[in-house]
C-alpha positions in Angstrom: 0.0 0.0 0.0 3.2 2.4 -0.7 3.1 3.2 3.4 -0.2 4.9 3.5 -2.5 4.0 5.9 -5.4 2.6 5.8 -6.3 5.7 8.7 -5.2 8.1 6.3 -7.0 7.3 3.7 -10.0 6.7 5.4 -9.4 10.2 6.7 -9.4 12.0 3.6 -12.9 9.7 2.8 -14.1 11.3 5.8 -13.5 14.7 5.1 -15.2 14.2 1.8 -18.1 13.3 3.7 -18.3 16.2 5.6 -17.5 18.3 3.0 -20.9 16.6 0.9 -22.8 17.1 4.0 -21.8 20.9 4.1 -22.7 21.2 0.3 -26.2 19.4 0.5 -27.0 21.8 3.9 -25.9 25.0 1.8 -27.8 23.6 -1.4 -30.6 23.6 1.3 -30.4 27.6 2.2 -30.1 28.3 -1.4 -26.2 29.2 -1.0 -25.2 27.4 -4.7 -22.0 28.8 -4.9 -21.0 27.5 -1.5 -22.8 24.0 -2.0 -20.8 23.2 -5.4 -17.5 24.5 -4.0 -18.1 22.4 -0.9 -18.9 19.5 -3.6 -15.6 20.1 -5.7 -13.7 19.3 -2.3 -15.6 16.3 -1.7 -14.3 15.3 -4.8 -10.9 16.3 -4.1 -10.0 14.9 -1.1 -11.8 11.1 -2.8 -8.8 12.0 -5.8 -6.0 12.8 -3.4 -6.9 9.6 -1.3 -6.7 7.5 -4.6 -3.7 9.0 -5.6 -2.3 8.4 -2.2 -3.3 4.9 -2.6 -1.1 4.1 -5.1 2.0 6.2 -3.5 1.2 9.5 -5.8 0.8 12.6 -3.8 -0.2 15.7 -5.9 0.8 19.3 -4.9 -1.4 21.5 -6.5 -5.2 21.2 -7.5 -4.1 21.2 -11.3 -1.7 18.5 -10.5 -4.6 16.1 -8.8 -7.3 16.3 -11.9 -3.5 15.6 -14.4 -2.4 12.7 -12.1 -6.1 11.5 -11.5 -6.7 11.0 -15.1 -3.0 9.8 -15.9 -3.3 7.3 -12.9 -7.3 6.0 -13.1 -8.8 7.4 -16.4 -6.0 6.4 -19.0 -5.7 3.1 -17.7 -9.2 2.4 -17.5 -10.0 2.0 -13.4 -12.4 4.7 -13.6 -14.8 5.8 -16.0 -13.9 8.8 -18.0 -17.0 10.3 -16.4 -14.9 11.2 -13.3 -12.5 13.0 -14.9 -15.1 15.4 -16.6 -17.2 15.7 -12.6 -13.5 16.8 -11.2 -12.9 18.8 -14.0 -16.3 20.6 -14.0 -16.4 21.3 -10.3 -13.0 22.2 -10.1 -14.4 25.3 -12.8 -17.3 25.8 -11.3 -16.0 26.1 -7.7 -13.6 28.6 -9.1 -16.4 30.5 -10.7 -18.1 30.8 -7.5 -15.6 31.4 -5.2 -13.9 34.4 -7.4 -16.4 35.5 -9.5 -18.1 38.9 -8.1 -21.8 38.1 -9.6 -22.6 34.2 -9.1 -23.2 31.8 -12.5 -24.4 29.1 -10.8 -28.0 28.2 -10.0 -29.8 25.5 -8.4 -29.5 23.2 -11.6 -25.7 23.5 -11.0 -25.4 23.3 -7.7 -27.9 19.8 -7.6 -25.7 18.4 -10.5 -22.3 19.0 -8.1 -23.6 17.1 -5.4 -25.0 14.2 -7.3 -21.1 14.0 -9.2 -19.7 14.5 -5.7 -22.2 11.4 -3.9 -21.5 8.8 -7.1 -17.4 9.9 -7.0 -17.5 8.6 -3.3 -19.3 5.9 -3.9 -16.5 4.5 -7.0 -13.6 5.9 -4.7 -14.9 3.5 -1.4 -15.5 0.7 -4.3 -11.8 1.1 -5.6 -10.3 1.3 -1.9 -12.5 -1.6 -0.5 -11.7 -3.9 -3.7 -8.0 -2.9 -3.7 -8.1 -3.5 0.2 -6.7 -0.2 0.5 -9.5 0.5 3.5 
């Protein structure tokens, strides 16, 4: 397991938990920039635990979505459908979070946590069949 522990990366899994559980409660109070940025991390921290899986540690957020897809989308482990969800919310987060006047609406925001749930739910099936956690 490259020396990373199964606590570790059951860490990061729980942090993207929270992090979902943040962006469904914002979705709630109408707060779509917030929700989809809180998404977008959920995401990250399932990408970074993969990565870590496999002994590759990223150090930027650009470097995560290159070494995700080079690591799990090239060679086929995931579908290429998780590429485009970390992509898009990585974009969208970034339009939120900077952008003066918000772009994102409730459509947006719905989509980011439904990419964020089903990219959990393929990074605990990974883990668990690799016997990483």
């Amino acid at each position: 397991m490259h020396n990373i522990s199964k606590e570790i990366l059951n860490g990061y899994i729980e942090a993207a938990k929270e992090k979902l559980d943040s962006a469904e409660i914002l979705f709630k109070h109408t707060k779509y920039d917030d929700a989809v940025s809180r998404a977008y991390y959920a995401v990250f921290h399932c990408a970074q635990a993969l990565l870590l899986s496999i002994g590759v540690k990223a150090e930027s957020h650009s470097g995560v979505r290159q070494l995700f897809g080079l690591h799990f989308i090239k060679n086929g482990e995931f579908s290429k459908k998780y590429g485009k969800y970390l992509k898009n919310l990585k974009d969208d987060r970034e339009n939120g979070d900077y952008g003066i006047f918000s772009i994102l609406e409730k459509d947006d925001a719905q989509k980011g946590i439904k990419e964020a749930e089903e990219f959990i739910a393929e990074t605990l099936r990974y883990l668990k069949e690799n016997k990483y956690i």
